[in-house]
C-alpha positions as MATLAB code, in Angstrom:
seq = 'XXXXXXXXXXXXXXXXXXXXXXXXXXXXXXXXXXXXXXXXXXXXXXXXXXXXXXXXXXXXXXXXXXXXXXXXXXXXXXXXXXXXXXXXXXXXXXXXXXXXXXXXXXXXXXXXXXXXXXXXXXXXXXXXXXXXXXXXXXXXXXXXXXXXXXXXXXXXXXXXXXXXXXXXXXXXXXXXXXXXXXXXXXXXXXXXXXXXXXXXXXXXXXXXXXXXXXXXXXXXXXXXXXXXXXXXXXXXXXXXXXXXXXXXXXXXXXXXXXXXXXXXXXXXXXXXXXXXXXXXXXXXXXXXX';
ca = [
     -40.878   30.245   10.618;
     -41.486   26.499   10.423;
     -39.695   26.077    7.235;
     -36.561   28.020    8.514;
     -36.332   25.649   11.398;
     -36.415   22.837    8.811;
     -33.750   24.376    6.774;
     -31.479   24.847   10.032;
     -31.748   21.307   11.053;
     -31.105   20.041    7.618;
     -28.772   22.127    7.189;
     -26.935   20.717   10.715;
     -27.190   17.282    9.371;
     -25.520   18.071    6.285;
     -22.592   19.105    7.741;
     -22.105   16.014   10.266;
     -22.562   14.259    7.642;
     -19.934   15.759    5.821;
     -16.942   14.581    8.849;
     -16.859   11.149    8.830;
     -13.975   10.906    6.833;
     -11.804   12.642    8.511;
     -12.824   11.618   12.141;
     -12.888    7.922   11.096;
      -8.988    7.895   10.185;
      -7.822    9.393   12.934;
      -7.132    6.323   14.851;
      -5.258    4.581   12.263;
      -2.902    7.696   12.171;
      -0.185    7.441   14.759;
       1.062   10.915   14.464;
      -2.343   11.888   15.755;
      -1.997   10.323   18.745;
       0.988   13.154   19.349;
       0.489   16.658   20.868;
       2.228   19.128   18.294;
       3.801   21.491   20.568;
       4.704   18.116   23.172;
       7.974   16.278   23.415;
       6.146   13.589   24.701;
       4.115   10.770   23.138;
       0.815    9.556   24.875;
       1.609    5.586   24.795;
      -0.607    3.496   22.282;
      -2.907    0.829   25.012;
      -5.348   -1.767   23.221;
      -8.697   -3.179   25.042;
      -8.306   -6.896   26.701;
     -11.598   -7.450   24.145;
      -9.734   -6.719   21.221;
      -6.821   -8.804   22.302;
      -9.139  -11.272   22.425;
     -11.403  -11.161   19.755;
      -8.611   -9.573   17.014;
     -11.221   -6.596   16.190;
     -13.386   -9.355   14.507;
     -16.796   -6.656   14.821;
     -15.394   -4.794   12.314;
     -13.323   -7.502   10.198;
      -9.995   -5.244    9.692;
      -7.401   -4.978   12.175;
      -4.704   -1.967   11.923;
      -1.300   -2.902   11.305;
      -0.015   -0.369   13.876;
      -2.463   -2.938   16.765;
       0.126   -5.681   16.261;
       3.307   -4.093   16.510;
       4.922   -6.204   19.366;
       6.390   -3.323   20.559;
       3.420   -1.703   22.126;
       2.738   -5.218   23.991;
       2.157   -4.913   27.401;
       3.148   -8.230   28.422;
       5.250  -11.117   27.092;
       3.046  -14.350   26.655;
       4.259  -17.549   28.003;
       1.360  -19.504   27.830;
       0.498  -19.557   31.473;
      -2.299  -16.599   30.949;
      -0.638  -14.756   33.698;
       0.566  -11.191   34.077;
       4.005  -10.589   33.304;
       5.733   -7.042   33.756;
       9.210   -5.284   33.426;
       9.098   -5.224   36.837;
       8.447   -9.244   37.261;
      11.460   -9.564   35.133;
      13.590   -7.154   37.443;
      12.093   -9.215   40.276;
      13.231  -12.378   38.588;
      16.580  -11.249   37.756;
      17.233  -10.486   41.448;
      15.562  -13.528   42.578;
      18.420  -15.452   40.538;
      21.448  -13.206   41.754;
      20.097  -13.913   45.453;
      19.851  -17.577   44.482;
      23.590  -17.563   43.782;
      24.845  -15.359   46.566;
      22.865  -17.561   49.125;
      24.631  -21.091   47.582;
      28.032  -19.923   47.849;
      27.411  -18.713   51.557;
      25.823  -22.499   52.239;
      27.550  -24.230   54.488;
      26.083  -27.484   54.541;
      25.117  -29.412   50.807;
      23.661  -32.141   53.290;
      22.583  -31.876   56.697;
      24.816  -32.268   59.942;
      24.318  -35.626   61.591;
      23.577  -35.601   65.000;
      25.692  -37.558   67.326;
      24.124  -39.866   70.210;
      22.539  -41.971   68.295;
      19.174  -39.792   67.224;
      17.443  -40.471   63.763;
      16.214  -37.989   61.938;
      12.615  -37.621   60.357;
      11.300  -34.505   57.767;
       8.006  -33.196   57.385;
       8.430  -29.553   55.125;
       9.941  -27.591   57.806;
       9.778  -29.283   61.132;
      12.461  -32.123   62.314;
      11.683  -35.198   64.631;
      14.735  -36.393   66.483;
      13.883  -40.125   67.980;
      16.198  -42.383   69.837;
      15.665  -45.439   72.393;
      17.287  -45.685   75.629;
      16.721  -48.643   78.078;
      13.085  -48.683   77.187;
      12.614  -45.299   76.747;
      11.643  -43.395   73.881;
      13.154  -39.901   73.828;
      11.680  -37.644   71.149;
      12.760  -34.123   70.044;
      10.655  -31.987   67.442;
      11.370  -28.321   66.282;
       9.999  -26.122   63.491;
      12.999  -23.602   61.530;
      10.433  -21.226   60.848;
      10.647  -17.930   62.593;
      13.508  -19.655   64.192;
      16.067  -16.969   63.481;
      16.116  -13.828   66.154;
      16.160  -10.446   65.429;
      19.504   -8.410   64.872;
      19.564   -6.015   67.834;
      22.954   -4.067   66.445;
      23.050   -0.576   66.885;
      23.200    1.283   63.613;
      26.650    2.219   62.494;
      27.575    5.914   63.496;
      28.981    8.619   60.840;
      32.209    8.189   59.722;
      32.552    4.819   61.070;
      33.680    2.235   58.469;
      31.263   -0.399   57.714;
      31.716   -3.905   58.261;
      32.896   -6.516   55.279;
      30.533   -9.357   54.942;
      33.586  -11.188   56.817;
      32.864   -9.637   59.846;
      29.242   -9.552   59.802;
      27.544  -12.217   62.228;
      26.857  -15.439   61.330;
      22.633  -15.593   61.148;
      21.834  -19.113   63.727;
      19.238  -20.924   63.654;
      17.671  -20.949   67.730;
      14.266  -22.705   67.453;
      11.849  -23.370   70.055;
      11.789  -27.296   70.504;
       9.515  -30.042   72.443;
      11.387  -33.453   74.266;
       8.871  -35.622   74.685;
      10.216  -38.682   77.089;
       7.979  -42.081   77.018;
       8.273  -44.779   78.876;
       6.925  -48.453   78.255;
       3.169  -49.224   79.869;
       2.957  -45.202   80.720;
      -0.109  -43.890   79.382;
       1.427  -39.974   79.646;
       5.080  -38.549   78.704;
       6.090  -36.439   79.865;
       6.953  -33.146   77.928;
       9.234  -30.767   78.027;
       9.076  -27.201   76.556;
      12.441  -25.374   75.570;
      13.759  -22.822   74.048;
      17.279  -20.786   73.541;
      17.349  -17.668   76.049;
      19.070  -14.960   74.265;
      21.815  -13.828   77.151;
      22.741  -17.690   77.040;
      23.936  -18.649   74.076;
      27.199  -16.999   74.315;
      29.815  -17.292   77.272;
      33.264  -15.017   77.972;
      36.067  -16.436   78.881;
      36.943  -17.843   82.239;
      32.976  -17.990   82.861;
      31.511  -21.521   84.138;
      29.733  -22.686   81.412;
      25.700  -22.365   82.282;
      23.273  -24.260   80.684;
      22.399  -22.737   77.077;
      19.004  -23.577   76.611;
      16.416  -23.803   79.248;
      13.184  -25.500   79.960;
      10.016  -23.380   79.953;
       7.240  -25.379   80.805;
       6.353  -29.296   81.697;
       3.000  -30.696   81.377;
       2.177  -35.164   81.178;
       0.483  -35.103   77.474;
      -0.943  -38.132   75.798;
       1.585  -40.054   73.827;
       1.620  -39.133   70.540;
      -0.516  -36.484   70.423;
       0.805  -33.473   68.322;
      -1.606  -31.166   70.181;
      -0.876  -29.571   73.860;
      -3.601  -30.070   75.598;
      -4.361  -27.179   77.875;
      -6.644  -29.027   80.135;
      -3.869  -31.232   81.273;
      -1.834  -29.102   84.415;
       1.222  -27.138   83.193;
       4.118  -26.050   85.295;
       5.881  -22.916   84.659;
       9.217  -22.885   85.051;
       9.509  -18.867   85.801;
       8.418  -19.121   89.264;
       9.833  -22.815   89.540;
      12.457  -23.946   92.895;
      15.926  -24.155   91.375;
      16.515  -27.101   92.985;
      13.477  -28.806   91.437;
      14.942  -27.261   88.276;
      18.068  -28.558   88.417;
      16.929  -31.758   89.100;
      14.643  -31.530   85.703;
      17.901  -30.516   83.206;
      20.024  -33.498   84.986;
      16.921  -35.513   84.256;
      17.434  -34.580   80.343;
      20.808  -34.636   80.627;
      21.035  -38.350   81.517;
      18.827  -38.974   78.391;
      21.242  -37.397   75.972;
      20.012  -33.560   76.293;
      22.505  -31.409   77.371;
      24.757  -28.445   75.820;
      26.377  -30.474   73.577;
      22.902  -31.827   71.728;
      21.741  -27.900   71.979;
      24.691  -26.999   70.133;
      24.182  -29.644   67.430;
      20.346  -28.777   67.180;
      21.053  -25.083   66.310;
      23.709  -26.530   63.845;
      21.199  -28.432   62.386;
      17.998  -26.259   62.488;
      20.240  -23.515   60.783;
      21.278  -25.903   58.111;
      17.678  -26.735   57.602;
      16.655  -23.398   57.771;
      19.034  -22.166   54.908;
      18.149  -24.986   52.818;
      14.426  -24.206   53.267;
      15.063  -20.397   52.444;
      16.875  -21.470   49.036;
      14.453  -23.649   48.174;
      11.731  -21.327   48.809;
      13.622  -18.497   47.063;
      13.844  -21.073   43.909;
       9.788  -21.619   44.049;
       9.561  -17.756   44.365;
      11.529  -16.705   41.221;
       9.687  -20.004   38.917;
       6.361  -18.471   40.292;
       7.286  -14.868   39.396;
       8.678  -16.283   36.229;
       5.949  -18.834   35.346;
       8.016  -21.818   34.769;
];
């Protein structure tokens, strides 16, 4: 019984031993790779390690392996991923980067009148100007400066609206006036934004006021931080006398409708010309250049 066990397993190995051939050429053989009775063709993929190391363990690599056809990414040099779908994404990135240039307004930005000097820093704005020994400052930030569209969607059978008649997107930023006088060691600081039902008036209305001050607080001079242990009055609850007294106050120093109107000029110039430029870094990242 011992030698017919033998005989079996010898047998066995025999006929493993007999495959090879056939089993080893089956990867070279590209019809292989396709189901007989399928209209479909399971896609060719090749391991990161032999992209790398250009089968070098066993010293032969297949024709049919570099066939730049079956690459899964185009090679710029950068080492990073790059897909159809980064090239879709870079296509559109370009034909945005067109549309938004011919809708731009403003190549450079509006100047502001009343004498204020402009300062950058990325995406906020410094507005300075001296009056009488007072320094007047006015700073603002374009980001998340645009407000939501509230429009109602359009109903069934109602026509849509050309891109002549669709609303012009304005810049509305929250902004800080900071007023200093000489030997004070506090200015006193103003914070104001654009209320929504404000910024547009009918006709034969009195014009109201079309920003509006939120709080006022005495901060260091200087200082880029609010500092929240330093008393803070809230204008919600506020005497509108008092209040009055406070936009007059700003007024006299150059703030009033007219500077509010050139502000949201300006931030919206800004703001477009940040978008474009940050739609330009976008399509060179997704495009590695």
């Amino acid at each position: 019984m011992l030698k017919s066990v033998v005989r079996a397993v010898g047998a066995a190995v025999r006929l493993s031993s007999a495959a090879p051939s056939a089993a080893r050429a089956l990867p070279l053989s590209y019809p292989a790779l396709r189901s007989p009775g399928s209209a479909t063709t399971r896609p060719f993929t090749r391991s990161l390690w032999m992209l790398n190391n250009n089968g070098a363990s066993s010293g032969y690599r297949p024709k049919l392996l570099s066939s730049k056809v079956l690459n899964p990414s185009v090679s710029c040099g950068c080492g990073g991923l790059h897909t159809e779908g980064d090239k879709a994404f870079g296509d559109f990135l370009s034909d945005e980067i067109k549309e938004e240039k011919k809708i731009q307004k403003n190549k450079s930005l509006p100047k502001m009148s009343g004498g204020w000097e402009l300062e950058m820093n990325g995406t906020e704005a410094k507005l300075t100007k001296q009056l009488s020994g007072e320094k007047i400052t006015v700073t603002f930030n374009v980001n998340n400066s645009i407000p939501p569209n509230f429009e109602e969607e359009v109903e069934q059978g109602q026509q849509q609206k050309s891109p002549e008649d669709e609303p012009e997107i304005v810049s509305t930023p929250n902004f800080v006036i900071e007023v200093t006088k000489q030997g004070a060691k506090h200015s006193l600081v103003f914070d104001c934004h654009f209320p929504e039902d404000e910024m547009s008036h009918g006709e034969g209305e009195e014009e109201s006021d079309i920003f509006a001050i939120r709080e006022v607080s005495f901060q260091p001079e200087g200082d880029s931080d609010w500092k929240e242990t330093s008393y803070t009055l809230n204008t919600d609850s506020l005497d509108w006398a008092l209040y009055d007294h406070m936009m007059d106050f700003l007024a006299d120093r150059g703030v009033d409708n007219t500077f509010a109107d050139e502000l949201t000029e300006l931030s919206t110039a800004i703001e477009h010309k940040e978008y474009i430029k940050f739609l330009e870094d976008l399509q060179s990242f997704v495009n590695c250049k």
